[in-house]
C-alpha positions, -999 to +999 in steps of 0.1 A: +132-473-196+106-446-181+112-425-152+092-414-125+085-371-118+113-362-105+137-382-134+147-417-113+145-448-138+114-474-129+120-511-130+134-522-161+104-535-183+109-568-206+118-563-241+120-582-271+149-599-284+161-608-313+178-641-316+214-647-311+217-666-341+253-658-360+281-666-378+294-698-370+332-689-358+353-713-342+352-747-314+363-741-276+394-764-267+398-759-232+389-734-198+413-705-193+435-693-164+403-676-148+369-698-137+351-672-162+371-673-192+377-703-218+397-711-246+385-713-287+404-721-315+391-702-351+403-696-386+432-669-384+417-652-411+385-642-399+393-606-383+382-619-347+399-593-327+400-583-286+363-566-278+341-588-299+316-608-288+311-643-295+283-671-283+275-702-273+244-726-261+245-743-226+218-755-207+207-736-176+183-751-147+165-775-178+163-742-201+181-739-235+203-705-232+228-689-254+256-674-237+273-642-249+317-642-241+340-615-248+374-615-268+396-608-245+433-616-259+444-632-291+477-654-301+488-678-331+480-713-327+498-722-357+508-707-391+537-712-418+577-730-400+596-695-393+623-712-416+597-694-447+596-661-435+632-656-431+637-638-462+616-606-463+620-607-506+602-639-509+565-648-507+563-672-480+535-689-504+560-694-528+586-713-507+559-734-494+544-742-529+577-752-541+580-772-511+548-786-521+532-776-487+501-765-490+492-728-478+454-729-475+435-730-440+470-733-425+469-705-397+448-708-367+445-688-338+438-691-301+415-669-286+407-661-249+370-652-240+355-644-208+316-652-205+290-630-198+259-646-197+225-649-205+203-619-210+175-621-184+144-605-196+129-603-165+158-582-150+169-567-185+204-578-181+229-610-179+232-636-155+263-653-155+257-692-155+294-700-141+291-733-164+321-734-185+317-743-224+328-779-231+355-787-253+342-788-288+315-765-281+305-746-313+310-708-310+293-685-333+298-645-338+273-628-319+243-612-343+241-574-345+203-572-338+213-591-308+241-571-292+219-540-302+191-550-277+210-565-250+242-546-247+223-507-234+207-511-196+177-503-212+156-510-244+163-481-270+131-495-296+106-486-265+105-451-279+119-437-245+144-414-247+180-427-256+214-415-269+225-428-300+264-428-293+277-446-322+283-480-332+306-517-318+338-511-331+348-545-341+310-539-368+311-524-397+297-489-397+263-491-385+258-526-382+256-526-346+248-497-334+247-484-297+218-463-282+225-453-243+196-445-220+198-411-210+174-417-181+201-433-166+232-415-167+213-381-163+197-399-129+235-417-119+260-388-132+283-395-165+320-389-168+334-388-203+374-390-200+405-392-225+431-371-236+437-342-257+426-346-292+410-383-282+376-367-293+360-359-258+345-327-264+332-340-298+319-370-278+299-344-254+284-328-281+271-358-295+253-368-263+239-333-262+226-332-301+208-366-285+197-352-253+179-324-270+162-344-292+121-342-297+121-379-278+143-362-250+140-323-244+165-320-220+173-294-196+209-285-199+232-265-184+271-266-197+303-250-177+328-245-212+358-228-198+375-227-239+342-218-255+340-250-271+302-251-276+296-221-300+279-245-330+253-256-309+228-233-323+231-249-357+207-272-340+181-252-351+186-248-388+162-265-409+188-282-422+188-301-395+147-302-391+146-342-400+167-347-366+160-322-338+120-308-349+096-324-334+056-333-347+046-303-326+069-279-343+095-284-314+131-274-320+159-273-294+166-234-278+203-223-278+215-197-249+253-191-254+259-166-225+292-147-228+316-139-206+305-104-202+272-114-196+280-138-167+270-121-133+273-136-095+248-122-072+261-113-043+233-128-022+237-161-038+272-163-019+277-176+012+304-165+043+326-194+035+326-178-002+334-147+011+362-159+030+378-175-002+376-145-024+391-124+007+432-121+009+441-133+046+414-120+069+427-122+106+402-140+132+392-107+144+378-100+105+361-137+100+339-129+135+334-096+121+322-106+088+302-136+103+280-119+120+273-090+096+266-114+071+245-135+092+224-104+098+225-092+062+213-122+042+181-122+072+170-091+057+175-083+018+182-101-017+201-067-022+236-067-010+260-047-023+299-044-013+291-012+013+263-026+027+282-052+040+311-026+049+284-009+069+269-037+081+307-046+095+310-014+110+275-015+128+289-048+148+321-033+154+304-001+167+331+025+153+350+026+121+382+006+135+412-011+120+397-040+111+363-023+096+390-010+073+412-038+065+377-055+053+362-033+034+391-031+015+392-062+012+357-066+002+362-036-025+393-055-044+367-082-046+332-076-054+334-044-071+339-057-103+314-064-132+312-104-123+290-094-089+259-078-090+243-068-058+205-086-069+193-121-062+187-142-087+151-143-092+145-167-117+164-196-130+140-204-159+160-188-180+189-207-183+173-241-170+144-251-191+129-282-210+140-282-245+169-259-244+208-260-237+226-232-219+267-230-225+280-205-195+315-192-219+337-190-190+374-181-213+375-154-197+370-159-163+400-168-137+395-204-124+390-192-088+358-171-106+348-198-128+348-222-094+326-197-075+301-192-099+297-229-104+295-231-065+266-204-068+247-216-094+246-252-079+238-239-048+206-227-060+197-255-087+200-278-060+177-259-039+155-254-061+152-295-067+148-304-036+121-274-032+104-292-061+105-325-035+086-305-013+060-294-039+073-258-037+055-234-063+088-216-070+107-245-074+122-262-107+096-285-116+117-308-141+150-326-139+183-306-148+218-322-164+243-298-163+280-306-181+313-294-166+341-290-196+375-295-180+359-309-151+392-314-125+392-277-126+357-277-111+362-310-088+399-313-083+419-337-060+419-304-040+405-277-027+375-256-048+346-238-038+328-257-059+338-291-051+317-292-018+282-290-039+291-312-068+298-339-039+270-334-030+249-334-060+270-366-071+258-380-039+225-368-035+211-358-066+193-386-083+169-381-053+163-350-063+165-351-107+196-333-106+224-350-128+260-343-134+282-352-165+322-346-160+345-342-189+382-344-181+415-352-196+432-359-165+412-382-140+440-386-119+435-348-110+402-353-097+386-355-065+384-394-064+346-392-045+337-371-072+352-395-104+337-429-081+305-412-081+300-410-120+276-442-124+284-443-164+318-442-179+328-430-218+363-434-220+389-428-247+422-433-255+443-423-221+479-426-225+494-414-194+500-440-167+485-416-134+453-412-151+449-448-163+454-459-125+426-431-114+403-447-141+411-487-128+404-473-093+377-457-097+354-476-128+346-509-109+325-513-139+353-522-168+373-549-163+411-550-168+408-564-203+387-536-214+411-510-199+443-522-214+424-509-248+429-478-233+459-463-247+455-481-285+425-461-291+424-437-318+403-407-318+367-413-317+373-445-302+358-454-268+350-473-237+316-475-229+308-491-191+288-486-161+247-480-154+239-470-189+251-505-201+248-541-191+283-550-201+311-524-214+317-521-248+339-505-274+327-483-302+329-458-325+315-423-319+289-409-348+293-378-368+280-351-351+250-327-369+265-294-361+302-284-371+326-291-342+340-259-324+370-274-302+398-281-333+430-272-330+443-244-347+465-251-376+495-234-368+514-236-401+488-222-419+478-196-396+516-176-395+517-183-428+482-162-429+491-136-403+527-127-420+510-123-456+484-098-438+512-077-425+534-085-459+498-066-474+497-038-454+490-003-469+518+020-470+523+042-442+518+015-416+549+013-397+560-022-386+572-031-355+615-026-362+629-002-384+659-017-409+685-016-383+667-039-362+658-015-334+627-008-319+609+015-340+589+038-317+564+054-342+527+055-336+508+037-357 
């Protein structure tokens, strides 16, 4: 799929595809419950499970079409009486065979599938025929080739960039193999969502390694509140040159900025911010502040904490009560290291084609790591829109940026930066200005914010709130594909939404750089620390003398 200037996919163009031609795998007996689904029965022995995707040929308008179904639920049709599996010591095979019943092709199952449809290649995605199989309609296993060209919203072979995520679960490794337009869920938002240890992070990573690909270049900008991104920069090692270097010599740039390095310029705020970072400012402060401010940002990118105490003080006309109460007020809150009194000149530097900037925000509060985020978007979304406009100053490319432990940045709440990612999520594809969300908790996020997310990757979610905020809010994935939720493993996921014409379930590829979000292995890590001190050189005094007491000696 190509995109026009400011990153919003064109019309889908046709693409070849391969034929559907597979495995022959079982015979429908009968429509299901549902006007879309239908019954098949198959050898039990076959591995068919739920998620797999099977075929058959019906006629459509006078045209010869092969329809693709989905697995949806599985059950025995018939196997060995119970009466030879009652004793757990003896082979079942045996009590048959001396029975003189035979054992071979003796279980069946009974599948359920719900159909799909063609693949239009005019439209680049399926039409759903609503004509049910007949009974004795041969079904056959969907081909890999097949299901790699129809299954991603757009063609990945048209040398456009794509995302190679991984590959359909119910394949073996590699056989089918699933690559996601990133035009698309950098133009409609992505949300990746599971729970602690499900692989998210590693997930992210993956889709960034792809994003900052030769075929890609991305402009990135990632919000890590755990520092979770620190390997990124093996990216660059020529180790890695047969992935991420390009004919032209390109490789992808790495900005890791630190949490000491992290600045918010004070003209970048606005008076709302003000008011959140200020502790209970009476009405008589707010009209106070509101007008100094209004006539402060009117006439300098240089605002420091006592210009706008003076600035107070000039609409007040004397130094009064109130003067006082705000500035210090305004002194507990801007005089430290985060603020600096300068604009922002350029935001080149940390948003440009070709490279990946991770903001390390462990060390920032939450309220901090919301305001910078409120900042920062503030301006990148200006500076879009200026680009619109055919600004000079402007940011003349599209920008993703990727919020780690999104609820924090768009809770079911109140944050000061949930007003602009609303609005970005709302707004932004106008404007090249995408947003991914990574969360392990969807049910703590701003709902809006979660329905706005056009392209879902979700893993294994075990707890029951956030697998009702993910059936409310991904119309996308049906409730078959949901209830695989919680039987996920790690590195298992969903797949649904914009970037695919039908969701999927796969497996996550290995990543090219070392993952930086494991655990730490606790065992092994007091085991460590307690042989360091064990080690110690004489002379260092430990923390209790022999009697158990505090032992007060300097060390």
């Amino acid at each position: 799929m190509t995109s026009d200037d400011h990153g919003l996919p064109s019309p889908p163009a046709t693409r070849d595809v391969p034929a559907l031609t597979g495995t022959p795998i079982g015979t429908v007996a009968c429509p299901g419950d549902d006007p879309s689904e239908f019954e098949f029965i198959a050898p039990g022995d076959q591995g068919l499970r739920t998620g797999e995707f099977v075929a058959y040929d019906a006629t459509v308008d006078g045209e010869q079409e092969a329809i693709l179904a989905r697995v949806t639920n599985t059950a025995q049709e018939r196997g060995l009486p119970g009466e030879f599996l009652a004793n757990p010591e003896v082979d079942p095979a045996e009590v048959a065979g001396a029975l003189g019943v035979p054992t071979e092709d003796t279980e069946l199952s009974r599948f359920t599938a719900r159909t799909i449809g063609y693949f239009d290649e005019q439209i680049s995605t399926f039409t759903n025929p609503r004509i049910q199989p007949q009974p004795g309609t041969r079904l056959q296993l969907a081909a890999d080739s097949y299901l790699e060209a129809v299954l991603p919203s757009a063609d990945w072979d048209s040398g456009s960039g794509t995302a190679h995520l991984g590959w359909l679960l119910n394949r073996p490794h590699g056989a089918a193999n699933m690559h996601i337009p990133i035009d698309t869920f950098a133009a409609t938002h992505l949300a990746i969502l599971a729970s602690t240890g499900s692989g998210k992070s590693y997930t992210a990573s993956v889709l960034i390694e792809e994003m900052m690909r030769p075929a890609s270049r991305a402009a990135m900008l990632v919000f890590d509140p755990h520092a979770e991104y620190d390997t990124l920069p093996e990216m660059r090692r020529d180790e890695h040159s047969h992935v991420f270097e390009g004919d032209d010599g390109y490789r992808p740039e790495v900005e890791i900025i630190t949490p000491d390095e992290i600045t918010i310029p004070i003209p970048d705020l606005t008076y709302s911010d003000l008011l959140a970072l200020l502790d209970g400012p009476s009405d008589r402060m707010r009209y106070v502040l509101n007008e100094a401010w209004r006539d402060l940002t009117g006439e300098s990118n240089h605002i420091t904490p006592q210009d706008i105490i003076d600035k107070c003080e000039e609409v007040e006309g004397e130094r009064s009560g109130t003067v006082d109460a705000l500035a210090w007020r305004l002194n507990k809150s801007l005089n430290r290291d985060l603020f600096v009194p300068a604009a922002r000149d350029e935001l080149t530097d940390l948003v440009a084609p070709g490279q990946v900037t991770v903001l390390k925000l462990n060390r920032l509060s939450q309220s901090d790591q919301q305001m910078l985020a409120a900042a920062l978007l503030r301006k990148l979304y200006e500076a879009r829109e200026a680009a619109t406009r055919g600004e000079d100053d402007a940011i003349d490319h599209p920008v993703f940026s990727l919020f780690e432990e999104g609820h924090r940045f768009a809770p079911d709440g109140d944050a000061r930066s949930l007003g602009i990612l609303r609005r970005i999520l709302s707004e932004g594809r106008k404007f090249g200005f995408g947003v991914g969300i990574i969360s392990q908790r969807p049910s703590k996020i701003d709902p809006d914010v979660l329905s706005q997310c056009g392209t879902q990757i979700i893993m294994q979610i075990q707890n029951p709130n956030d697998q009702q905020a993910i059936r409310t809010s991904v119309e996308s994935a049906g409730e078959d594909v949901l209830d695989e939720l919680p039987g996920l493993t790690p590195g298992q996921a969903v797949v649904a939404g914009d970037a695919m014409n039908t969701p999927v379930l796969l497996n996550v590829r290995e990543r090219h750089t070392e993952h930086g979000a494991d655990s730490p292995e606790a065992t092994k890590e007091w085991k460590t620390a307690h042989d360091r001190l064990e080690n110690e050189p004489a002379g260092v005094t430990g923390a209790y003398d022999d009697d158990g007491d505090v032992d007060e000696t300097p060390l």
